[in-house]
Every structure is written in structure tokens, then in C-alpha cells.
VOGU-3710 file (C-alpha; in Angstrom, 3 decimals, decimal comma):
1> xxxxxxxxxx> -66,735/-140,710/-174,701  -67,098/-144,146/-175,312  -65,679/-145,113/-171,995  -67,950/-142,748/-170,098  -70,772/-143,471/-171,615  -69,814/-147,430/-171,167  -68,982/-146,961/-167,427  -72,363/-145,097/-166,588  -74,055/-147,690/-168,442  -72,402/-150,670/-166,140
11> xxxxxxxxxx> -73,031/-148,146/-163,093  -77,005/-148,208/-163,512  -77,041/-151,809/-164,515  -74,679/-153,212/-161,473  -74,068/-150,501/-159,181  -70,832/-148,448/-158,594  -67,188/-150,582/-158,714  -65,620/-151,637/-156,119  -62,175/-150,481/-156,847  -59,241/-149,897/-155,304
21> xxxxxxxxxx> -57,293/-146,352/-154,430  -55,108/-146,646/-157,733  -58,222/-148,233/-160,036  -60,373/-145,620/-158,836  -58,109/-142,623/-159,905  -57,239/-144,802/-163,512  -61,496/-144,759/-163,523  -61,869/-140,822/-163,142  -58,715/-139,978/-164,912  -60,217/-141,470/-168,236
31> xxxxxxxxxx> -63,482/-139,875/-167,567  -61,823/-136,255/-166,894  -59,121/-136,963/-170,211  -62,874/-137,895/-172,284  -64,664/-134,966/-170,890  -61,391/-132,749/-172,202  -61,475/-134,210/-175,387  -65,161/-133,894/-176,230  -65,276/-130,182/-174,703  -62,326/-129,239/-177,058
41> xxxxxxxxxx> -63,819/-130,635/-179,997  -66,931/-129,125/-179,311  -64,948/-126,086/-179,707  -64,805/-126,585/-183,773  -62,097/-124,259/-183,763  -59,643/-125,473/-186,128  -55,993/-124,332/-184,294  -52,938/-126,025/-184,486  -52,818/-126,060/-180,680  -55,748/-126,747/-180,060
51> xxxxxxxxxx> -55,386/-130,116/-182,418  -52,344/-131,044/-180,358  -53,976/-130,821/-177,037  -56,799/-132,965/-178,396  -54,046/-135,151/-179,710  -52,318/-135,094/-176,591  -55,249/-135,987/-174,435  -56,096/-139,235/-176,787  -52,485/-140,244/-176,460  -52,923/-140,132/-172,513
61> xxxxxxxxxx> -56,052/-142,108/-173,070  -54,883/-144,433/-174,991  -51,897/-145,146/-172,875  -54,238/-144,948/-169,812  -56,877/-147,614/-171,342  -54,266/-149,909/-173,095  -56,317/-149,890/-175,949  -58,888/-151,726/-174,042  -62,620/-151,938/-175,062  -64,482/-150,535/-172,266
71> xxxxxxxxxx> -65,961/-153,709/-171,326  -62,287/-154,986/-171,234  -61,238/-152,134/-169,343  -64,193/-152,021/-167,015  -63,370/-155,715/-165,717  -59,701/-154,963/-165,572  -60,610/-152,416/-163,228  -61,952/-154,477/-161,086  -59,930/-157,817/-161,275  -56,955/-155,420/-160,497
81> xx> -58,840/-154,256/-157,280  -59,514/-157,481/-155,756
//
């Protein structure tokens, strides 16, 4: 949840983003894929499907992020929004 945790962080310190329509839904879309991660490993069930879903997710995630840090990522956000 290191992006989560990152983008509350930057949310108390500076106030919400402004982003735009398609920056905003990149923004909650890694929060939702981070939330479905952590809640499925929370599970500690130890499932072949349930390993591929978490692997699936992080794929997404990765993909969605780039790969950026979440300071990175945070300021792409909203450079891309301007």
C-alpha cells in the first residue's frame, strides 16, 4: 500500500490533487488494485488462485504506476493534468 499510504500522506500535507478526469480514475484505480491486494493477503490462505489474483492485481499495478515511486507517480499525476 505504499502508494496509498504515500498519496494520503501528500493529501494532509498539500491538500487534495487537482487532477484531471483520466488522472483522477489512474489515482483511485491504484488505490482500489492496493486495497485488493492487501485484503487478499490478509487472507493468509495459501491457494493457487488466490496467488494468481494477487499476482494479477500487482501486474495491473505495476502496469498502472509504470514502476513509478509514488512521489514520481504523484507528480506525474498532476503534470499530466495541467
Amino acid at each position: 500500500m505504499k502508494y496509498t499510504q504515500h498519496f494520503k500522506t501528500m493529501k494532509v500535507a498539500k491538500g487534495v490533487p487537482i487532477l484531471s478526469f483520466d488522472q483522477h480514475s489512474r489515482y483511485f484505480n491504484i488505490v482500489a488494485i492496493e486495497f485488493h491486494i492487501d485484503q487478499l493477503e490478509k487472507l493468509n490462505l495459501h491457494s493457487a488462485t488466490i496467488f494468481k489474483h494477487i499476482e494479477s492485481y500487482k501486474n495491473k499495478l505495476a502496469h498502472i504506476t509504470k514502476g513509478l515511486e509514488p512521489e514520481e507517480l504523484l507528480q506525474e499525476l498532476v503534470e499530466l493534468s495541467e
